[in-house]
N, C-alpha and C positions, 0 to 999 in steps of 0.2 A: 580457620576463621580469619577474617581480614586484619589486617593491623592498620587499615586507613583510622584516623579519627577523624571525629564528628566535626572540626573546621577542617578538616582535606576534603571536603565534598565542594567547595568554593574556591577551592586549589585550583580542582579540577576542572570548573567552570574555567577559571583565567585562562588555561591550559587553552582548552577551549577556544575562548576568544582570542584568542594569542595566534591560531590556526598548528597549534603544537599538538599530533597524534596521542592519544594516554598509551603508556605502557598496557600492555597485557596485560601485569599482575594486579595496574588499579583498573583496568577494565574488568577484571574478574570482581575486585573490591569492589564494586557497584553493585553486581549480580548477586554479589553471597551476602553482603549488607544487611544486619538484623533489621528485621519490621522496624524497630525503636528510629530507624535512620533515615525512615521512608519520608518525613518531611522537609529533611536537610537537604534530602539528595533530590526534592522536586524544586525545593527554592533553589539549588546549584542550575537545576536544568532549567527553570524559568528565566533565570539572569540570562542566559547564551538564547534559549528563544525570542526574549523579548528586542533584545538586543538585534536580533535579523527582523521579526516578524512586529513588534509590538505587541497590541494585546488584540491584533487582529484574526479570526479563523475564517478559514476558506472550504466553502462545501463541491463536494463533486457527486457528480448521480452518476449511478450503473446500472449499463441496461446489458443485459444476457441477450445479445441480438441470434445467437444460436445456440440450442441448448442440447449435450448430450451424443451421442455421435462421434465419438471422440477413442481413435486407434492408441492413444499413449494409455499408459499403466498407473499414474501418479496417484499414488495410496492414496491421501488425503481426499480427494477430488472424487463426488459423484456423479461427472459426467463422464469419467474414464470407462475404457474397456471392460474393465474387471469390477467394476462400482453395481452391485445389485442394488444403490438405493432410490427408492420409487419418485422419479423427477420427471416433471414434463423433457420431451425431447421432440426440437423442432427443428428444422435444416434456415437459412437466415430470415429474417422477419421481412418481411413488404417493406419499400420503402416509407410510402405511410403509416404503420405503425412505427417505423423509427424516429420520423417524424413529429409523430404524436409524443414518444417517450421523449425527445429534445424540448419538446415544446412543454413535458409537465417538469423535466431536468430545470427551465427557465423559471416557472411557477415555485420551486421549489429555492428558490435564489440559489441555486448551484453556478460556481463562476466555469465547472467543468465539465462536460458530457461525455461518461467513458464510455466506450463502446466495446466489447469484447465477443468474438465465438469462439466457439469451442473446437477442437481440432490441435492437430500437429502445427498444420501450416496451411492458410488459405488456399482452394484451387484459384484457376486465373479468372472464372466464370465470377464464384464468391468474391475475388479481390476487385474487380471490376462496379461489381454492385454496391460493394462496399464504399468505392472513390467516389460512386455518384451519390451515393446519401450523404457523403462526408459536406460534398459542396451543397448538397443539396441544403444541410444543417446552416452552412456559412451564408447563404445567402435570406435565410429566415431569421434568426436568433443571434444574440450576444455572447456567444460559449465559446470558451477554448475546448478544441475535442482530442481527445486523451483514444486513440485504437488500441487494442490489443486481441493482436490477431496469430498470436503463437509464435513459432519459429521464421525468420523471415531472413532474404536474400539479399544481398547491396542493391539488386535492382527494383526489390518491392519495394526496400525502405525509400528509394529517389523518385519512385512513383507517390509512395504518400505524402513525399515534401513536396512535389509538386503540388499536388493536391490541396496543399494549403494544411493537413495536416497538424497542431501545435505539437504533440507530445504523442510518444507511443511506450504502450508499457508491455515489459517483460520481467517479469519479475523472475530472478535467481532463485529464491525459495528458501534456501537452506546455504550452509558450507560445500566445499567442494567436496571436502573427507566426509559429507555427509548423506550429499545428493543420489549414492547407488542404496542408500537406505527408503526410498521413499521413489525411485521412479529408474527403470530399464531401458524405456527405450529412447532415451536422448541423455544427454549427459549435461554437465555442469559446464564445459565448452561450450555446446552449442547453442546454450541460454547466454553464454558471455559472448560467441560472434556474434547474434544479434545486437546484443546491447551497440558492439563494434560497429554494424552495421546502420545503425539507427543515429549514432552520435556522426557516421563520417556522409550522412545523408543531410546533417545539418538541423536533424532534430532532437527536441529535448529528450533527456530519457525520464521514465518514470520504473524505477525498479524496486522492491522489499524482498520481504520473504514469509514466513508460516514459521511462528513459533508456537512449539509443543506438541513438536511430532516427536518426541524421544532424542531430541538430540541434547551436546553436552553443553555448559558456557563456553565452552572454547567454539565447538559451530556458530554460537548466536557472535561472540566474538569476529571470528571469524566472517561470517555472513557481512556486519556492521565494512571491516576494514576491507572489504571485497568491493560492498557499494561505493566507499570513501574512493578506493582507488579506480575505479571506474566514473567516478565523478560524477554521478547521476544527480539530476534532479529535483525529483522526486521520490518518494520514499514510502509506501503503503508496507505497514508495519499489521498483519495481518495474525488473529490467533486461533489457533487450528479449532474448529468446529467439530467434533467427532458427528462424523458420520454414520446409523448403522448403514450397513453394507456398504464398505470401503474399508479398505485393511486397515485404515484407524479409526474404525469406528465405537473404539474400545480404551481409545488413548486418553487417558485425564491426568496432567502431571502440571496443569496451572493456577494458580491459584490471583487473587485481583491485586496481592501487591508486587508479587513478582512479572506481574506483568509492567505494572507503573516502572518498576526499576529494569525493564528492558526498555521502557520508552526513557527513560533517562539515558540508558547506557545511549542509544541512539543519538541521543540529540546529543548527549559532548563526544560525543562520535563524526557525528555527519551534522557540523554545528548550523551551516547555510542552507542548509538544504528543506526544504519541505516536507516534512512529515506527518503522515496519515496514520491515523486508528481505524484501521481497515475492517475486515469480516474479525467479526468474532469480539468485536468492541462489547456487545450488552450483553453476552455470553457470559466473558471472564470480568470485565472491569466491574458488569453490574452497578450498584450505588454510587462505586466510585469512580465512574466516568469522568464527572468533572475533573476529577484529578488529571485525567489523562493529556487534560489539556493545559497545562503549563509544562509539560515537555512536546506535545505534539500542535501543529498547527492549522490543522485540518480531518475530516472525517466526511466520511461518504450520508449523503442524507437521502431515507430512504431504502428499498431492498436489496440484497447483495445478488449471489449471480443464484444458487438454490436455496437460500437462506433468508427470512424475511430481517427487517431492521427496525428499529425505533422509531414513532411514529415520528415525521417532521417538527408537527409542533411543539414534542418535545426533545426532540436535539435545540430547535431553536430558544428556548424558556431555557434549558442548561446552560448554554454558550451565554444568554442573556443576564442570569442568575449569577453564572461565576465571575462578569464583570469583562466580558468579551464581545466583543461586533463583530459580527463579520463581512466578510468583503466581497468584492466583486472581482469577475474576471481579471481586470488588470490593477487588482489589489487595494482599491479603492472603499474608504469605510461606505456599507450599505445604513439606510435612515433604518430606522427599530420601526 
């Protein structure tokens, strides 16, 4: 059981703001932290969010530009190889329907437009078509556009900054000691050369991971001081979906406050950083969403990549309700 007390939860905020790493043992003390402590430790993690972010959220829309199709093995994921669960699969969308998805991403006041296919790693045919919708977006809409387009090379990532580009994500997923539990055929390297690849192209990076695939607090630990030291970003804070037909389609080991106190551990983790309540927000947080946002500073509005989401207009009435605005691309408060 932890030995932190109930004024060290504001310790740890200062800690925090101070840009001082927490130990392990109190980064565990957050995790193991009885229910009883769940409000101390979200006012700790409000202080260090408000502090970078105020009491502003920022929305990002996803669009599944390719669905399914997809040679890697990664458990969680039902577009993978080995995923019998019953998903539209299409090879990339028309430019026009991308188009149209940027253009309801705008409707939708998202200051972001993620784009993501499915795959290993773009062909040259797909990364090409991909660079002209990208301008294609810039020269239509107000969005900063977020690609993620799997494993990628020093030369795709200098092509996408070309491109105009703002951010590309690849998300780590997990720990390194944990990554050959949940995926074969690529490693925990070659999710970190990209990241490498993508920050020395001169773009942002947007990375997280998937919590509640059976890993320990020391992985989710782990995971947090992996992003910190990679300096990412962004930060989509994602919690696994069991899938039937995907090797975890059977996984259920979270519960809505131990999720809240992963979004704490994060945020006096990776104190500057941008953080999302990614896939899996109305799953596990459920009623207590709002919570989720005095340690997080963003959420995706709208459907994930096989998973539907929260209608719009009520992610915006909650962010409304709990006493939050949200913003605009270049972080700007939007009028209610």
């Amino acid at each position: 059981m932890s030995t932190v007390l109930t004024s060290d939860w504001q310790a740890l905020a200062d800690l925090a703001l101070a840009g001082t790493c927490l130990s392990r043992e109190q980064a565990r003390a957050v995790l193991q932290a009885p229910d009883t402590e769940l409000l101390n430790q979200l006012a700790a993690a409000y202080r260090v969010r408000y502090h970078y972010w105020g009491n502003r959220v920022r929305l990002h829309y996803l669009l599944n530009a390719q669905s399914g199709l997809c040679s890697e093995d990664c458990h969680y994921c039902s577009q993978s190889r080995i995923s019998t669960a019953e998903i539209e699969k299409y090879p990339l969308l028309s430019q026009e329907k991308i188009l149209a998805a940027a253009e309801r991403a705008a409707q939708l006041k998202a200051g972001t437009f993620c784009m993501v296919i499915s795959g290993r790693s773009p062909t040259e045919k797909v990364f090409e078509q991909v660079l002209a919708a990208i301008a294609a977006i810039k020269e239509r809409y107000p969005l900063k556009i977020c690609a993620c387009l799997g494993l990628l090379t020093a030369e795709q990532t200098a092509r996408l900054a070309a491109a105009g580009v703002d951010r590309v994500n690849h998300n780590l997923n997990t720990s390194a000691n944990f990554h050959g539990n949940i995926c074969t055929t690529h490693t925990f390297g070659d999710r970190d050369q990209t990241l490498a690849n993508i920050q020395a192209a001169g773009i942002t990076t947007c990375s997280g991971g998937i919590l509640g695939m059976g890993e320990s607090d020391d992985d989710v630990i782990d995971l947090a001081l992996a992003l910190r030291q990679r300096q990412v970003t962004s930060v989509p804070v994602n919690f696994l979906i069991p899938i039937p037909g995907t090797p975890l389609g059977e996984q259920h080991t979270l519960n809505p406050r131990h999720c809240l106190r992963i979004l704490v551990l994060f945020r006096l983790l990776l104190p500057q950083q941008e953080i999302r309540i990614a896939g899996g927000r109305e799953v596990h947080l459920r009623s207590l969403q709002p919570l989720g946002l005095y340690a997080a500073n963003s959420i995706f509005v709208g459907d994930y990549l096989t998973t539907p989401g929260q209608a719009p207009h009520q992610d915006w009435q909650m962010i409304a309700d709990a006493g939050f605005v949200l913003e605009d691309a270049e972080g700007r408060p939007l009028p209610p």
